[in-house]
C-alpha positions as CSV (number, residue, x, y, z in Angstrom):
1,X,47.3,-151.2,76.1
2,X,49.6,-153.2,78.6
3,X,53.1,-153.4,79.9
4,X,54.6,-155.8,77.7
5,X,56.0,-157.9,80.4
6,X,54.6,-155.9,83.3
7,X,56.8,-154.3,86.1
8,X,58.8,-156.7,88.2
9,X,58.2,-156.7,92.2
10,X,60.7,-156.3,95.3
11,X,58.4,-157.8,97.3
12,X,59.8,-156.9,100.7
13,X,60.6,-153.0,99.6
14,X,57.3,-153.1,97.7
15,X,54.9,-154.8,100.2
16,X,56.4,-155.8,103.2
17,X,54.8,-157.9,105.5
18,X,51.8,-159.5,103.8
19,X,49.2,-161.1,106.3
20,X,45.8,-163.2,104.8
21,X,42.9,-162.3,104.6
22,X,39.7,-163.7,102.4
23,X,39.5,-165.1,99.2
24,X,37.9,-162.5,97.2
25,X,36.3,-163.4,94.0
26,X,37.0,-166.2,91.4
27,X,37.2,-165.3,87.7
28,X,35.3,-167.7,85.8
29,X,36.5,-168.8,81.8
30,X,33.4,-167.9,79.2
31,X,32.1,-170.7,77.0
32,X,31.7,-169.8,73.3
33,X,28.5,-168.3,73.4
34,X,29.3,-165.7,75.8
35,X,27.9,-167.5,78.9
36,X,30.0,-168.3,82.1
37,X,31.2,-171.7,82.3
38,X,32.1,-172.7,85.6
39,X,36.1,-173.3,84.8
40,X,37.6,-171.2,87.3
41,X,40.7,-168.7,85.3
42,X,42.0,-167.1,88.4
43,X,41.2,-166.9,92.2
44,X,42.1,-162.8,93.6
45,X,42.9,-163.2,97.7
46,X,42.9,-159.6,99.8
47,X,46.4,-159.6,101.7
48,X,46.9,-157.0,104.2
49,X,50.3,-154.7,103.1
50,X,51.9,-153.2,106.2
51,X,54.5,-151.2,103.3
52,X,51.4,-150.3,101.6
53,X,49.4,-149.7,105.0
54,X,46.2,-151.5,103.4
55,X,44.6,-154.5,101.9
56,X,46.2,-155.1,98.5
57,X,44.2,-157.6,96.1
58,X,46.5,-160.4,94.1
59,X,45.7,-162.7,91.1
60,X,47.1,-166.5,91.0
61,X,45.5,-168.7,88.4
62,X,43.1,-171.6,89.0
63,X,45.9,-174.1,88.5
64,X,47.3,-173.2,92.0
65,X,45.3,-174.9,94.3
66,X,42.6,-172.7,96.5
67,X,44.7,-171.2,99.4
68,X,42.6,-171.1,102.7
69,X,45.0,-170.1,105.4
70,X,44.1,-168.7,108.8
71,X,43.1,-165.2,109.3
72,X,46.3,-163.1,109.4
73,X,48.3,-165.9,108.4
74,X,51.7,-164.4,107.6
75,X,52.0,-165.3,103.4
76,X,54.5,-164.6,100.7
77,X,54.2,-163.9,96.9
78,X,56.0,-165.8,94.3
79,X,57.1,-164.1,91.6
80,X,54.7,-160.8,92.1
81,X,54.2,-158.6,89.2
82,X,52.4,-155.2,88.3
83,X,50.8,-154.7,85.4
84,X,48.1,-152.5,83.7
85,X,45.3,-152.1,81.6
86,X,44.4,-148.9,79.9
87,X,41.3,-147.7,77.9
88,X,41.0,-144.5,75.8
89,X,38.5,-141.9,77.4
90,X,37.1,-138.3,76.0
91,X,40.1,-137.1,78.1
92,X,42.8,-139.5,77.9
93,X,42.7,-142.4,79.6
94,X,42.0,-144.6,82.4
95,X,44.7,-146.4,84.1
96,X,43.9,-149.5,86.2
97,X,46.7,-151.3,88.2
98,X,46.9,-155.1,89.2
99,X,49.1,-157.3,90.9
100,X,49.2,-161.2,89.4
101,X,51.5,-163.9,91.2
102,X,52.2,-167.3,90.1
103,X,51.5,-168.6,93.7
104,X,50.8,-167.6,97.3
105,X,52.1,-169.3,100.2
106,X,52.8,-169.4,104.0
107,X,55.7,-167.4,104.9
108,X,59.0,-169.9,105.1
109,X,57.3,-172.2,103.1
110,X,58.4,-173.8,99.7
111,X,56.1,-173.4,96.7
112,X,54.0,-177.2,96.9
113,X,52.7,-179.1,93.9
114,X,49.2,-180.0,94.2
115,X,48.6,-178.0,97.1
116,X,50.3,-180.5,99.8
117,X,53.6,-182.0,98.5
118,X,56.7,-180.0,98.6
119,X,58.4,-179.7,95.4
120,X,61.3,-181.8,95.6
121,X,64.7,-182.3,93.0
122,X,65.0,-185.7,92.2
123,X,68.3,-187.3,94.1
124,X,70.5,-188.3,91.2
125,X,72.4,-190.5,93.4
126,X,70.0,-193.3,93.5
């Protein structure tokens, strides 16, 4: 079972300041036959929460570019969002929380296409 479009974030109330830490894991996509292909679906980073008071772990797919900042880097989410997966137990069920983003960057910087270009509106003028 999941939230059908998950639980929207107020990411200063929510996490507060977020510093960097690692990359943690990459999710790899699965060929047909059930083998790992090595398409990477999504890249998890461990941020540090001060609102939570510990590392929090957040999802951005593989088309963002790998983020490598510095260690404690001050970063920002773009458009964060909770969501769960549930499976039935002998008692109920187990709940398991995630966090997903579409994109992580350096605090007070805009979101950047390819990784190094700021994404610009064209100038109509011209």
């Amino acid at each position: 079972m999941r939230l059908a479009q998950g639980i929207v974030i107020d990411k200063e109330k929510t996490f507060g300041l977020l510093k960097f830490s690692a990359l943690r894991r990459e999710v790899f996509l699965q060929n047909e036959d059930g083998t790992v292909s090595s398409e990477v679906k999504e890249r998890t980073y461990d941020l540090k929460s001060r609102e939570q008071g510990r590392m929090i772990q957040v999802s951005i797919p593989a088309s963002v570019p790998l983020r490598e900042f510095d260690y404690n880097a001050e970063v920002e989410l773009i458009n964060p969002l909770a969501d769960t997966v549930a499976n039935a137990t002998f008692r109920g069920a187990d709940v398991d929380w995630y966090i997903k983003a579409d994109d992580l960057v350096l605090k007070g910087k805009a979101a950047t296409s390819g990784g190094n270009t700021p994404i610009v509106a064209p100038n109509k003028d011209k």
